[in-house]
C-alpha positions in Angstrom: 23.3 3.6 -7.2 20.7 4.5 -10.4 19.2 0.7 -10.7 17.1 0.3 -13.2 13.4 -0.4 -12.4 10.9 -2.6 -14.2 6.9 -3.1 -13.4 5.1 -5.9 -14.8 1.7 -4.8 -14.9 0.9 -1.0 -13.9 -2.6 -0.7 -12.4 -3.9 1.8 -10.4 -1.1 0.2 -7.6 1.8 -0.1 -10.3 1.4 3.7 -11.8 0.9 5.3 -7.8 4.8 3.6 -7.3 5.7 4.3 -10.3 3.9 8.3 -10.4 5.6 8.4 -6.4 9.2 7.4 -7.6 9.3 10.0 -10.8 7.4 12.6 -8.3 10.3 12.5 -5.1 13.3 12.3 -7.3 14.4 8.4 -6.2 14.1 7.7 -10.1 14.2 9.5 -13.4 12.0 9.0 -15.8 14.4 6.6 -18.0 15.2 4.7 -15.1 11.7 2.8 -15.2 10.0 0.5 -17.9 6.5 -1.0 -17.7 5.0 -3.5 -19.5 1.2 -3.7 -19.6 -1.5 -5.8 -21.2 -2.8 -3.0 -23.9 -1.8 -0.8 -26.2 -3.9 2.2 -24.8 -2.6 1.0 -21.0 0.9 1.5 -23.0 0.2 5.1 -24.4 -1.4 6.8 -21.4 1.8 5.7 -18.6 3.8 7.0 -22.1 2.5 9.8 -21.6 1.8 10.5 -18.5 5.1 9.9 -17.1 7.3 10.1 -19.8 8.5 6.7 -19.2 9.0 3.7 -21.5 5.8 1.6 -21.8 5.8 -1.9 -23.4 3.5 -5.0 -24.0 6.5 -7.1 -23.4 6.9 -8.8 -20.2 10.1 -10.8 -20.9 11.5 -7.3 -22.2 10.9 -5.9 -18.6 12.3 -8.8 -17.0 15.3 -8.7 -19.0 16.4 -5.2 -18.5 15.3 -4.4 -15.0 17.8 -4.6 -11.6 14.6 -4.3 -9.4 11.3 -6.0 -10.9 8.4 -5.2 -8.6 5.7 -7.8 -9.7 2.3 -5.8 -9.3 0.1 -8.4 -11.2 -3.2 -9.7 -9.7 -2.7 -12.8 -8.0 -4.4 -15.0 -10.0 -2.2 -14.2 -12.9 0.7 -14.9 -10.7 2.3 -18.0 -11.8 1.5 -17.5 -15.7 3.1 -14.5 -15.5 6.1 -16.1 -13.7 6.1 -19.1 -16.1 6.1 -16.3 -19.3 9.1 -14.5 -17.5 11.1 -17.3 -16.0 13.5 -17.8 -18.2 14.8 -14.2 -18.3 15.4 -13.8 -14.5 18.6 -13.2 -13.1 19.6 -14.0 -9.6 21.1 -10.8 -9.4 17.7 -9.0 -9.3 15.4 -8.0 -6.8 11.9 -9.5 -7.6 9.1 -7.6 -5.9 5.8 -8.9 -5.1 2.6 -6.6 -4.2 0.1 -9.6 -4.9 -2.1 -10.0 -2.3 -1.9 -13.6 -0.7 1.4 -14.7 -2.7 4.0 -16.1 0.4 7.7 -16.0 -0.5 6.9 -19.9 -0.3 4.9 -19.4 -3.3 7.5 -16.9 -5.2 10.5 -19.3 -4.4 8.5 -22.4 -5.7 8.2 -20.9 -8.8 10.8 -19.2 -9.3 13.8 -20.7 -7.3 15.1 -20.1 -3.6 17.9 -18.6 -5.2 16.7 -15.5 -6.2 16.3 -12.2 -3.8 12.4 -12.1 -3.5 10.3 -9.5 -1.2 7.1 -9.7 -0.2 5.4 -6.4 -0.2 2.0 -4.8 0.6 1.2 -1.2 -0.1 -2.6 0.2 0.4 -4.8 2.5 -1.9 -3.3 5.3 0.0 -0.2 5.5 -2.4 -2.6 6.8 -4.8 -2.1 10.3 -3.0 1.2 9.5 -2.1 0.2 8.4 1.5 0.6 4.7 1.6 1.5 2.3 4.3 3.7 -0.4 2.9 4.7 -3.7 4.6 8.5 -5.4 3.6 9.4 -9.2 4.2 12.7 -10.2 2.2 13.5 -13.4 1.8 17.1 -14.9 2.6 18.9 -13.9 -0.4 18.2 -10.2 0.4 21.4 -8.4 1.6 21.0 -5.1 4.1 21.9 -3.4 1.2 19.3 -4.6 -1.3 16.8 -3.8 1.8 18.1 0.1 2.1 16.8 0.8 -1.4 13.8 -1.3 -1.6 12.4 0.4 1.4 13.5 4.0 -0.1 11.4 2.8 -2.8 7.9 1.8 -0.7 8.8 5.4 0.9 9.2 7.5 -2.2 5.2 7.1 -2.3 4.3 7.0 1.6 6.0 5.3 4.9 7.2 1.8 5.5 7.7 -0.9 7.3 10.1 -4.5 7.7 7.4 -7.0 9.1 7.6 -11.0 9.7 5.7 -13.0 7.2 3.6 -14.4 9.8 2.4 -10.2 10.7 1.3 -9.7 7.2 -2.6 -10.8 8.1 -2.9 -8.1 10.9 -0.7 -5.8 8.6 -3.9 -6.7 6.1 -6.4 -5.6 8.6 -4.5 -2.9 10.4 -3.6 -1.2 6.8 -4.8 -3.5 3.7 -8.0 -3.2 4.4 -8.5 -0.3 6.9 -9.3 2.5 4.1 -12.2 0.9 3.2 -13.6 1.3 7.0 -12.3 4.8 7.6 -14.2 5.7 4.2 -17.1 4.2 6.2 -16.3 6.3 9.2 -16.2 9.7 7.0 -19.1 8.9 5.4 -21.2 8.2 8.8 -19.7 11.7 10.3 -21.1 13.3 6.9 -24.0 11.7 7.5 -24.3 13.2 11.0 -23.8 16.6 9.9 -26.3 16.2 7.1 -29.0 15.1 9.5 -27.8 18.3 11.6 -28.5 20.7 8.6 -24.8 20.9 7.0 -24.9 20.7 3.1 -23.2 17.2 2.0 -20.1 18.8 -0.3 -19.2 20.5 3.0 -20.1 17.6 5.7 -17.4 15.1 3.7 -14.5 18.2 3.5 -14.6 18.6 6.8 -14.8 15.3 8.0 -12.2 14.2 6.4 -9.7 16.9 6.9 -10.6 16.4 10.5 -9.6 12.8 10.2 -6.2 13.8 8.4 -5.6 16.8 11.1 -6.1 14.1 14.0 -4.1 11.6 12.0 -1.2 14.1 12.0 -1.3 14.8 15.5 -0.7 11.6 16.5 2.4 11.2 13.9 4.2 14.6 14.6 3.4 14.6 18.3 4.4 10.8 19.4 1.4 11.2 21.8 -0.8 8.4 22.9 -4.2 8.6 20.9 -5.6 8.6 24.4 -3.8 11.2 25.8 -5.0 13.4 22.8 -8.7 12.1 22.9 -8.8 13.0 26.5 -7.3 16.9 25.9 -10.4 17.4 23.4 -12.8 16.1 26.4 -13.2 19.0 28.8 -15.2 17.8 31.7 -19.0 18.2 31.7 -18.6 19.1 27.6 -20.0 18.1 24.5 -17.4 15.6 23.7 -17.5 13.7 26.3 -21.1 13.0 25.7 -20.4 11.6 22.2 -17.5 9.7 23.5 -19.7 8.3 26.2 -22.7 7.1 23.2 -19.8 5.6 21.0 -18.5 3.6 23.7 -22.1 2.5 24.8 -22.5 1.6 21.2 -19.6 -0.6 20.9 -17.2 1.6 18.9 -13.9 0.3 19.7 -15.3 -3.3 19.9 -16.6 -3.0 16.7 -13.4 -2.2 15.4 -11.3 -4.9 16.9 -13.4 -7.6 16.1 -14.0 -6.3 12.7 -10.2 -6.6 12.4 -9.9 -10.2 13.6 -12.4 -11.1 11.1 -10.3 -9.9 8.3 -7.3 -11.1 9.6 -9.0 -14.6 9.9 -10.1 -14.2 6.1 -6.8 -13.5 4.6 -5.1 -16.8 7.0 -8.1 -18.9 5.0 -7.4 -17.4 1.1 
C-alpha cells in the first residue's frame, strides 16, 4: 500500500526518517512532503532528497495518510491547534516528542483519531536507531505493520507499554550520550598509553560496534562473551577485575534509574 507520508517539522530526527525511508526503498521520493519553519530549511531537504518541501503545515496535514509529528515538544500543542482542523480520522498521527503521552495527543486532538507514540534515538542518523512504538486504541494491527516498517526502514524497533517508555529513555534515549562517554574514556586510555588520538577513537569505537554485533548476530549472553575474552591468569581479566572494583556496572544502573526518575518528573 504506497501511503503517502507527511513530516511536520524535519530536524536532524525528521530528515534521518525521512533520509532512512528514501534510502531502503519503503518510500519514493514523491511519496513524502515536509513542511519546515524556513525557506533555506525548505531548499536544502528539496534538495537533498528530492522531496517536496513546504512552509505550510496545514498543507502537510491535509495531504498526508501517515503524519509523523517530529516538532519539539514545547511547540506541541500550537502546532496541533494550527493543524487541527485539517486532520482526518483516517490518518495515522505520529509523535516523536519527547514527554508528549497519548493522554496529551488525544486531549488535543480527539480520542478518535489513530495516534502513536514513538521514540527513536540519535542513532537513526546513521541509520542505526532504536525506536520505541505505543499505539493508541484506534490503531488497527494493520496500521501497526507499516508504522513499525517505517521506525525500521532507518534502524530496529520495538512495541512497548506507555508506562516502559521511561526505562526505554534510559536504556536507549539517552544511552548514546554515555557510550560517547565510554569511547571517549577508552581513547583517553590509549592516549595516556602512547596511541595518537585520531587512531585511539577509530578503534574504540569499532571495537564497541564489533562487540555490539556479536551480541545481536550470536544471541549469546553478554556474559558468556565477556567471559570467552577472559583467559584465566590474562590481561583482561585484570581490567575486568579494576572496573568492577571501581563500580562499573553500578555506575551504570544507577545512572539509568536516575534518568528514568527525571523523565517520570518532566
Amino acid at each position: 500500500m504506497n501511503r503517502r507520508i507527511g513530516f511536520i517539522g524535519c530536524g536532524n530526527m525528521g530528515s534521518s526518517i525521512v533520509g532512512g525511508l528514501i534510502a531502503s526503498g519503503f518510500a519514493k521520493n514523491d511519496q513524502i512532503i515536509v513542511s519546515t519553519k524556513t525557506e533555506v530549511s525548505a531548499k536544502k531537504l528539496e534538495d537533498d532528497f528530492k522531496i517536496l518541501a513546504t512552509l505550510d503545515n496545514n498543507y502537510v496535514a491535509k495531504n498526508s495518510d501517515i503524519l509523523i509529528l517530529a516538532v519539539k515538544p514545547y511547540m506541541f500543542k500550537d502546532v496541533i491547534g494550527e493543524i487541527k482542523e485539517n486532520l482526518r480520522e483516517d490518518q495515522i498521527m505520529i509523535s516523536i516528542a519527547a514527554g508528549i503521552s497519548i493522554k496529551d495527543m488525544e486531549e488535543l486532538i480527539g480520542n478518535e483519531y489513530k495516534i502513536i507514540r514513538s521514540m527513536p534515538n540519535t542513532p537513526a542518523l546513521v541509520g542505526q536507531a532504536m525506536s520505541a512504538v505505543c499505539p493508541n486504541k484506534n490503531i488497527t494491527k494493520e496500521d501497526m505493520e507499516y508504522c513499525i516498517k517505517i521506525f525500521k526502514s532507518f534502524g530496529e524497533c520495538v512495541t512497548l507499554e506507555e508506562k516502559d517508555f521511561h526505562g526505554f529513555i534510559a536504556l536507549c534515549g539517552s544511552s548514546p550520550a554515555y557510550i560517547f562517554m565510554f569511547i571517549e574514556a577508552m581513547a583517553d586510555g590509549a592516549v595516556k598509553l602512547g596511541i595518537s588520538r585520531d587512531n585511539a577513537y577509530k578503534m574504540a569505537a569499532q571495537s564497541l560496534l564489533g562487540s555490539a554485533k556479536m551480541v545481536l548476530d550470536t544471541g549469546k549472553h553478554p556474559g558468556i562473551l565477556k567471559d570467552m575474552v577472559c583467559s584465566p591468569g590474562g590481561t583482561t581479566i585484570d581490567a575486568v577485575a579494576e572496573l568492577e572494583k571501581q563500580g562499573f556496572r553500578n555506575s551504570v544502573i544507577e545512572a539509568m534509574v536516575k534518568c528514568a526518575e527525571r523523565s517520570k518528573s518532566m
